[in-house]
N, C-alpha and C positions, 0 to 999 in steps of 0.2 A: 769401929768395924774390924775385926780379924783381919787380917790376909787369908784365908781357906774362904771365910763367907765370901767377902769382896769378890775374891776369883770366881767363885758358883755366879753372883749374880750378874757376873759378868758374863759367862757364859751363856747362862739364860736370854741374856739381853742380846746377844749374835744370832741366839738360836730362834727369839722371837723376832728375827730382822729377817734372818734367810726363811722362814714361814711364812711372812707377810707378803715378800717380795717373789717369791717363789708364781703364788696365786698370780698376781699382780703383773711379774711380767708374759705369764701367759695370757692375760687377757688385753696384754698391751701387743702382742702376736697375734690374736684372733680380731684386734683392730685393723691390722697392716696387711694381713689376708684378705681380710674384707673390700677395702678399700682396693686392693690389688685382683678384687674379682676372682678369688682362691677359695670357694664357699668349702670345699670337704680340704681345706689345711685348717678355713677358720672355724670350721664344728671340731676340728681334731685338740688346738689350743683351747676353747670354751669347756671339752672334755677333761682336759689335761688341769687349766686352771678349780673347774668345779671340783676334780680329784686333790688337788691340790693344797685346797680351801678345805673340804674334809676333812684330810688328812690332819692337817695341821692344828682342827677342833680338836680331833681325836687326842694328840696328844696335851695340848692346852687343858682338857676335860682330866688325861690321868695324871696331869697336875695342879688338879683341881684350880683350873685358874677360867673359870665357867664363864666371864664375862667375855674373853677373847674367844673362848669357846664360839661361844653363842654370835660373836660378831661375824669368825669366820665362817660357820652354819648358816647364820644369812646373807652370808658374800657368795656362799655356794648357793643358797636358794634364789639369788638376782643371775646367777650365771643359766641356772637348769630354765627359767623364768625367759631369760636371751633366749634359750636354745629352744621354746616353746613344749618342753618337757614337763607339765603341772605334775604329776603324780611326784618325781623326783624334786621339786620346788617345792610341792605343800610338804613333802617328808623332813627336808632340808630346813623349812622355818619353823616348822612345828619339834625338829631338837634343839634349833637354838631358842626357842622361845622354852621351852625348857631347862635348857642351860640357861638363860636370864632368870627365873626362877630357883635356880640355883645359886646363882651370883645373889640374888636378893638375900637369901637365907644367911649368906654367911655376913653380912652388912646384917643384920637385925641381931644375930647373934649375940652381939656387943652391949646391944640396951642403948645406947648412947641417940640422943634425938637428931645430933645429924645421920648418923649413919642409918638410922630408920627411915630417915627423909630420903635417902640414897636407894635403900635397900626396896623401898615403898614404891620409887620410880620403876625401877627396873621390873618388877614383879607389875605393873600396869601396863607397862611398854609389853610384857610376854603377854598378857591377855590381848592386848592390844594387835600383835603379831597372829596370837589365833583365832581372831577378828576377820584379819585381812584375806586368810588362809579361806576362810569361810567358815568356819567353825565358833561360833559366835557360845553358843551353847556351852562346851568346851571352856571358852573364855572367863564368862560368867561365872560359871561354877568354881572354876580355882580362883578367881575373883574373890568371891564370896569365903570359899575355903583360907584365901591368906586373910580375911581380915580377920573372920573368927578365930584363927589359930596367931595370930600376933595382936590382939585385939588390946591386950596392957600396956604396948609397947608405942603405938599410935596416939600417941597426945596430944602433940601440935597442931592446931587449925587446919594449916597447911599440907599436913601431912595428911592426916582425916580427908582433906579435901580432894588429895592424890586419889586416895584408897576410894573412893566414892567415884571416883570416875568411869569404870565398869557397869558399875551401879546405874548411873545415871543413862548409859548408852541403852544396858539392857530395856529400864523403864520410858525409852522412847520407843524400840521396836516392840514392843508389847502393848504401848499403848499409842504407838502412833502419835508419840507428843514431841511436836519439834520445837516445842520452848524448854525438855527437857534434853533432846539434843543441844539446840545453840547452848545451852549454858556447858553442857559437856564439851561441847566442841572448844568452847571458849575457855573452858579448865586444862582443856590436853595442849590446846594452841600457845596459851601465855603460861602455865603453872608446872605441865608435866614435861613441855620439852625445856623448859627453865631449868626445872630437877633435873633433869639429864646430864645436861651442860655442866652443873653443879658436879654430878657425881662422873665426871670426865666421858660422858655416855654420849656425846651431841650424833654419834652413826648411826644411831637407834631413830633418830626423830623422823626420818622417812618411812620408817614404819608405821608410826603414830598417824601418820597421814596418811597413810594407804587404810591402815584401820579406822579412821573417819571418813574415807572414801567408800569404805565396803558398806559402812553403817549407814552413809548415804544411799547406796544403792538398793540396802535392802529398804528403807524407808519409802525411800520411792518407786519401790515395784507395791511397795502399801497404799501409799497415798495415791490421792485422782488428780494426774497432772493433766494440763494444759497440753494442747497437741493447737497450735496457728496453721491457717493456710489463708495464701491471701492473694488475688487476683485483681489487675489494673485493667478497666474498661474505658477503651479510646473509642472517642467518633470519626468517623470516617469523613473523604473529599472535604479538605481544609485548604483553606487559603491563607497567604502570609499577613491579609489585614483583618481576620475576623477573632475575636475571641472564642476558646472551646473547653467544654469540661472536660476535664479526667478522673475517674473516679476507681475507691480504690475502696475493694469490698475485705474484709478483715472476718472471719469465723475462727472461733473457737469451737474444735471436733474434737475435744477431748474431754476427760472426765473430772478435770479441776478447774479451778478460776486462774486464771494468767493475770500477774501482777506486773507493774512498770512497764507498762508497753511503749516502747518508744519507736517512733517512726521519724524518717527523714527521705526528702526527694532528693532526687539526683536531678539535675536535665542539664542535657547537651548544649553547651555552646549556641546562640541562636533562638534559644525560646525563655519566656520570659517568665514572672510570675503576675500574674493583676488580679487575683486572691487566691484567701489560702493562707496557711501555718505551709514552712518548708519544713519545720521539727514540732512534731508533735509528740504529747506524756497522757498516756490515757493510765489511771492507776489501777485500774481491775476490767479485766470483762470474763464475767461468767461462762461457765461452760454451756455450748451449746447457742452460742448468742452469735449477732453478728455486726461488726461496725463497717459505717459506709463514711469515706471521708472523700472528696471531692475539692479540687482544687481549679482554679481558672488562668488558663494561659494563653500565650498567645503570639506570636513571633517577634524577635527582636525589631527585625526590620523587615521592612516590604523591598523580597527580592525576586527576582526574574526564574521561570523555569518551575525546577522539583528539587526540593531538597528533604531530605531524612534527617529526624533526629530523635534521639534515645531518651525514654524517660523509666527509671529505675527506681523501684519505693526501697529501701533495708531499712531495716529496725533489729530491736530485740526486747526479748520478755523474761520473767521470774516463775518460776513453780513456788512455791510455798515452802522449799529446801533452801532458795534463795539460787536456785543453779539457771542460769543464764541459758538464754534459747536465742540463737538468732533466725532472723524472716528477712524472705527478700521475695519483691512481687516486680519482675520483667524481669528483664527490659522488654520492653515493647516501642517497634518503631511508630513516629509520629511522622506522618508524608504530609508537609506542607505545596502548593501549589499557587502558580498566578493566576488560574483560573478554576471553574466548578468543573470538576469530571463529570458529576453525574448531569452537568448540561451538554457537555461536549457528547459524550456518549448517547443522550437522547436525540441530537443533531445524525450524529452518524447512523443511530437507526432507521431515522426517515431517509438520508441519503441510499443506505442499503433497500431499506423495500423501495423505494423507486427503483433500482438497480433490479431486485427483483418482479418488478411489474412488466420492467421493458423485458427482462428475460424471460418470461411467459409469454411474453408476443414473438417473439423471436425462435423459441422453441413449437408456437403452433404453425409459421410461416416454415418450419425446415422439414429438410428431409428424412428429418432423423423419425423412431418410433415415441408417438407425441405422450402417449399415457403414461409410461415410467417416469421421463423424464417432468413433463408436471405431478406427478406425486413428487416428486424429488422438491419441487418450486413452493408445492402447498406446506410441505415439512418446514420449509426455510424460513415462510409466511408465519407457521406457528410459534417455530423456534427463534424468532425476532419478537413477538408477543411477549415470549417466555423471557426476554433480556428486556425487555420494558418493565417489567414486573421488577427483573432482580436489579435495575437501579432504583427503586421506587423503597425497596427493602434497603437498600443498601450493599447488595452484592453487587459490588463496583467492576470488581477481579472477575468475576463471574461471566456479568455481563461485556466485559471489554473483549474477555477470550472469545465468546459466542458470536458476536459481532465483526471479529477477525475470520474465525470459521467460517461463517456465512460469506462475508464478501469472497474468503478464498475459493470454494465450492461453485457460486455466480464469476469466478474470473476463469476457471475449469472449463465450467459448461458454454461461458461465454467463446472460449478458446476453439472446441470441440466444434460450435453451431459456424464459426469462423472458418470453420480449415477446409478450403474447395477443395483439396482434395482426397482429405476423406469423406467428405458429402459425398463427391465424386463416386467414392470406393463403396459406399454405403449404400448408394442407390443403387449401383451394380450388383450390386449382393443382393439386394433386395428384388431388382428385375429378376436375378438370377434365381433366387429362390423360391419366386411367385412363378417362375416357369416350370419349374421342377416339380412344385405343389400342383401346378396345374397338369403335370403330365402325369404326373404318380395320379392325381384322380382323371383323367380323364381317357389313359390308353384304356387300364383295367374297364372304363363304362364302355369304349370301345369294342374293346375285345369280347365281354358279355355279349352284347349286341349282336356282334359279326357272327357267336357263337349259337345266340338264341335264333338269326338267322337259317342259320345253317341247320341247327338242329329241325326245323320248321321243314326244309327242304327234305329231309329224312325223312321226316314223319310222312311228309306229302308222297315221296317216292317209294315209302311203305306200304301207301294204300292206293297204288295202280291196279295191283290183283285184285283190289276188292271192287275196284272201280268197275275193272274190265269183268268183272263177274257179273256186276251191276247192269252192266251196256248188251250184255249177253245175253242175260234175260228180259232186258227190256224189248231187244231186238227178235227174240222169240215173241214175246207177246204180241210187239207190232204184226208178226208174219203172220202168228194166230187169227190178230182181228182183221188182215186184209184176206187172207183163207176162207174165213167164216162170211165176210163181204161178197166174197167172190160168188160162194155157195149161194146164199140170199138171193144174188144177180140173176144167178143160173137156174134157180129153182121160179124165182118170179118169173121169168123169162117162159118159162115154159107151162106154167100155171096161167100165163096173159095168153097164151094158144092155145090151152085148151078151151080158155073160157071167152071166146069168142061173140058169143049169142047176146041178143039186144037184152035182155034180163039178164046180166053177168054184168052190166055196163058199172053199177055202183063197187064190186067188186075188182071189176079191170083198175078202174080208179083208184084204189087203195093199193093194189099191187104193182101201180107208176107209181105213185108215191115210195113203195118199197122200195122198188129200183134205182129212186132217184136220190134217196137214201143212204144206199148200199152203194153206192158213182162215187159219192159225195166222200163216203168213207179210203173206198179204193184210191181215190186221188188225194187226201188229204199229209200232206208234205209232213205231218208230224209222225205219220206211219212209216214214212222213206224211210226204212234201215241202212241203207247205204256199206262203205267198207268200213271194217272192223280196224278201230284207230289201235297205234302202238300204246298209246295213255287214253286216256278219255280229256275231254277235251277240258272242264270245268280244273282238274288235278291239275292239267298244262298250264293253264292260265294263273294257276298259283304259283307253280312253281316257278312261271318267268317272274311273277310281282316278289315272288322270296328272294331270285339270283339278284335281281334289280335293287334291293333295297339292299342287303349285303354284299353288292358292287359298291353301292352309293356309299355307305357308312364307311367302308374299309378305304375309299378314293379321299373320305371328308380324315377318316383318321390320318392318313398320310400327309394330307394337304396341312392339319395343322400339328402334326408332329415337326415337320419339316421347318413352319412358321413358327417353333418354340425350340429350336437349335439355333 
C-alpha cells in the first residue's frame, strides 16, 4: 500500500469515528436529560443527534459507501421513532432502506456467489425495512423487481432461498396463509439474519424483526382472533368445616378459536384443594363457546371467628399467529366463618320483629300522634319480610344492612316514646293547639251568633212603625164596634118604649135580646183600646227573647274564651 493511499484511508477511518460518535454522544445526552427530568434539553439532544445521524448518511452516500449510509438513516429513523415524530421516521427508513438497496447493487456487481449472498441480504433486509414502515406493497414490488433483474446471478439454494423471502410474506397476507408465514418467518429468523452477520450487517436484524412484526400485525387484523374473558363464581356464608365449589366460567367472544389454553389457581394461605386440577391445558375452544371448570375446597383448618382469603385463576392462550394472550379471573374474596350467617341473621330477624311488635304497643299506649308513627312500624314490619327473602336468595350483605337499619329506627323511636320530657312538651303543644283550634272555630260561631242576634233585634225594632200602625187601626176598629154597640143600645132602648102594647110583646122580646147583645159587646174586654203603647206589646216581647239570647251567647263566649286561656 502507498503512503498517499494509507494516509486517505486513514483519514477516512477518523472521519467515520468522529460521524459515528458524533450521533451517539448526543443521544448519550438526551439519556442524562432524561433521566435528570430536562424533557426540552432531551428533545433538544434527540434533534441534534437525529441531525447528526443524517448528516453523516449524507456524506457516507456522496461517497458512495450506501451501506453506513443506510445504517446511519436508520439510527436517525430510531431517534425521530424516540421523539414520536412518524412522518420524519418513515422518511428516514424509507432512505436508508434504499441506500441498503444500494449497498446490494454494488455486492452483485461482481458476479461472485458470495458477494451475491451478501448483496441478496441486504436488498431483503430493505424490503424488509419497507415492511415495517408500512409499506408492504412498495416492499414487494422491488422484491420482485431485484430478483427479476439479477435473476443469472442467484444460483445458490441459499441464496434463492433469501430472495424468496419477500415472496413468501407477500403470499401469506394475500392469502392469509400462516404456514407460509412460519416458514418465512423461519427463513428471515435463522437464514437472512445469518446473511447479515456474514456480510458484517448483524445492525440491520432488528429491522428484520420489526418487519416480521408488522407482517404479523397485518395478518392478524386478517384473521379471526380469539378475544377470552373469564369470570369466578363463589358461594356465599361458608364455614371453616364445610366443603364448597368454585367455579370458573371461560367464553370465547371473539372471532377465532383460542389454542393452548392454559389455566392455573392461586389460593391464599388457609384453603385447601379436595378436587380439581390446580393447572389445567385445554387445547382449543372455539369461538363463541364456553368452558365451566369447577374445582372443591375447603379450609385448611377449623378456626375461630372470620377470616378472608384470595382465590385468583391466571392463564394464557394462542391465536393461530402463535402470539400469546394472557387471562386472569379475580381475585375474589372467599369469607370463611365459625358459624352460618344466614342462621344468625334469620335469628336477629325474629329478635327484631319482637322488637317491633312491643313498639307498636308502646306507640298506641303514648302521647305522641299514633297514625304516622305506625305507618312508620308497618314499613319496618315489611321491610323485615323483605331481609327474610334476601337471606333465603343469598343477599347476606343486604339483608345484614337492613336488619341494622331497622333495629336502629325501633332504638330512635324507642328513645323519642321514652323522653318524659318531651311527652311532656308534646302534649303541651297539643293541649295548646286543640285550644287554639277550638277557639279559631268556635269565637267566629260565636260572634255569627251574637251578630244574627243582633241583626234580629234591628229587624224587630224596624217594624215598631208597622206595628204601631197596626194597633191604631185596630184600636179604631174597636171604637167603631163599641159606637155602633152603643147606637144599637140606644136605638132598642127606645124602640122597647115605643112599643109598649100587649101585641108588641113578641117584638119587645127580640129587642131584649138586642140589647142584651149590644151590653155584651159594649163590655167585652177585647174591645178595651186602652193607651197607646210606645211598641206594641207582641214586638216587645221579642225583642227581650232577642237581648236575652244575645246576652246569653256573648256571657257563654266569655266564659269559655276565658276557659281556653
Amino acid at each position: 500500500m502507498s503512503d498517499e493511499r494509507a494516509k486517505r484511508w486513514v483519514e477516512e477511518s477518523q472521519k467515520d469515528t468522529e460521524r459515528q460518535s458524533a450521533g451517539k454522544m448526543h443521544l448519550q445526552a438526551a439519556a442524562q436529560a432524561e433521566r435528570a427530568g430536562d424533557i426540552a434539553a432531551m428533545e433538544r439532544e434527540y434533534a441534534a443527534a437525529a441531525q447528526a445521524f443524517t448528516q453523516s448518511a449524507d456524506e457516507y452516500r456522496a461517497s458512495k459507501s450506501y451501506k453506513k449510509a443506510a445504517l446511519n438513516m436508520c439510527d436517525a429513523g430510531d431517534v425521530f421513532s424516540e421523539m414520536a415524530d412518524a412522518s420524519k421516521a418513515i422518511a428516514a427508513y424509507q432512505r436508508g432502506a434504499d441506500d441498503l438497496l444500494a449497498a446490494s447493487a454494488e455486492h452483485l456487481m461482481w458476479g461472485d456467489d458470495a458477494e451475491t449472498g451478501k448483496g441478496t441480504a441486504l436488498a431483503v433486509t430493505a424490503c424488509m425495512i419497507y415492511v415495517m414502515i408500512g409499506k408492504e406493497a412498495d416492499a414487494f414490488y422491488k422484491a420482485r423487481g431485484f430478483v427479476a433483474e439479477n435473476s443469472s446471478k442467484i444460483r445458490l439454494p441459499a441464496v434463492v432461498r433469501l430472495s424468496q423471502i419477500p415472496q413468501m410474506l407477500e403470499n401469506s397476507i394475500q392469502a392469509v396463509n400462516l404456514d407460509s408465514f412460519a416458514e418465512a418467518e423461519n427463513a428471515a429468523v435463522t437464514e437472512l439474519k445469518s446473511a447479515l452477520a456474514s456480510s458484517s450487517s448483524p445492525e440491520f436484524s432488528k429491522y428484520v424483526d420489526k418487519g416480521l412484526d408488522m407482517v404479523r400485525e397485518i395478518l392478524r387484523g386478517k384473521l379471526k382472533v380469539p378475544k377470552i374473558s373469564s369470570q369466578l363464581t363463589i358461594p356465599i356464608d361458608l364455614t371453616f368445616t364445610e366443603d364448597f365449589s368454585v367455579q370458573l366460567n371461560i367464553r370465547n367472544s371473539g372471532e377465532g378459536a383460542a389454542s393452548n389454553l392454559k389455566i392455573e389457581w392461586h389460593l391464599d394461605d388457609g384453603l385447601q384443594f379436595v378436587s380439581g386440577e390446580r393447572t389445567k391445558t385445554i387445547p382449543r375452544l372455539p369461538a363463541g363457546e364456553n368452558l365451566n371448570i369447577a374445582v372443591i375446597l375447603r379450609g385448611a383448618e377449623a378456626l375461630g371467628g372470620i377470616r378472608d382469603y384470595s382465590v385468583v385463576v391466571r392463564g394464557s392462550y394462542e391465536d393461530r399467529l402463535k402470539t400469546i394472550y394472557s387471562l386472569q379471573a379475580g381475585p375474589v374474596v372467599i369469607t370463611l366463618k365459625d358459624f352460618k350467617e344466614s342462621e344468625k341473621l334469620l335469628q336477629d330477624s325474629d329478635v327484631t320483629s319482637g322488637r317491633v311488635g312491643f313498639l307498636r304497643a308502646s306507640i298506641e299506649e303514648s302521647e305522641f300522634e299514633v297514625e304516622p308513627l305506625l305507618r312508620i312500624v308497618d314499613g319496618l314490619t315489611a321491610s323485615l319480610k323483605e331481609s327474610r327473602a334476601e337471606v333465603e336468595k343469598g343477599e347476606l350483605h343486604a339483608a345484614k344492612a337492613r336488619i341494622r337499619i331497622i333495629n336502629d329506627i325501633v332504638d330512635q323511636i324507642d328513645a323519642l316514646i321514652g323522653d318524659e320530657a318531651l311527652v311532656e312538651r308534646v302534649v303541651k303543644a297539643k293541649l295548646t293547639e286543640k285550644k287554639a283550634f277550638t277557639m279559631s272555630k268556635l269565637v267566629p260561631a260565636f260572634e255569627q251568633a251574637i251578630a244574627y242576634a243582633s241583626n234580629q233585634e234591628k229587624k224587630l225594632e224596624s217594624e215598631i212603625p208597622l206595628a204601631l200602625t197596626e194597633w191604631d187601626s185596630l184600636a179604631e176598629k174597636k171604637r167603631r164596634i163599641l159606637g155602633a154597640a152603643g147606637k144599637i143600645k140606644s136605638i132598642a132602648n127606645d124602640l122597647k118604649g115605643k112599643l109598649a102594647a100587649p101585641e108588641h110583646q113578641l117584638l119587645q122580646n127580640n129587642i131584649s135580646d138586642l140589647q142584651m147583645e149590644a151590653e155584651k159587646i159594649l163590655i167585652d174586654s177585647l174591645l178595651v183600646v186602652g193607651d197607646r203603647p210606645a211598641s206594641p206589646e207582641k214586638v216587645e216581647m221579642a225583642l227581650v227573647v232577642a237581648r236575652s239570647i244575645r246576652n246569653e251567647i256573648t256571657q257563654l263566649m266569655e266564659k269559655k274564651k276565658s276557659e281556653l286561656e
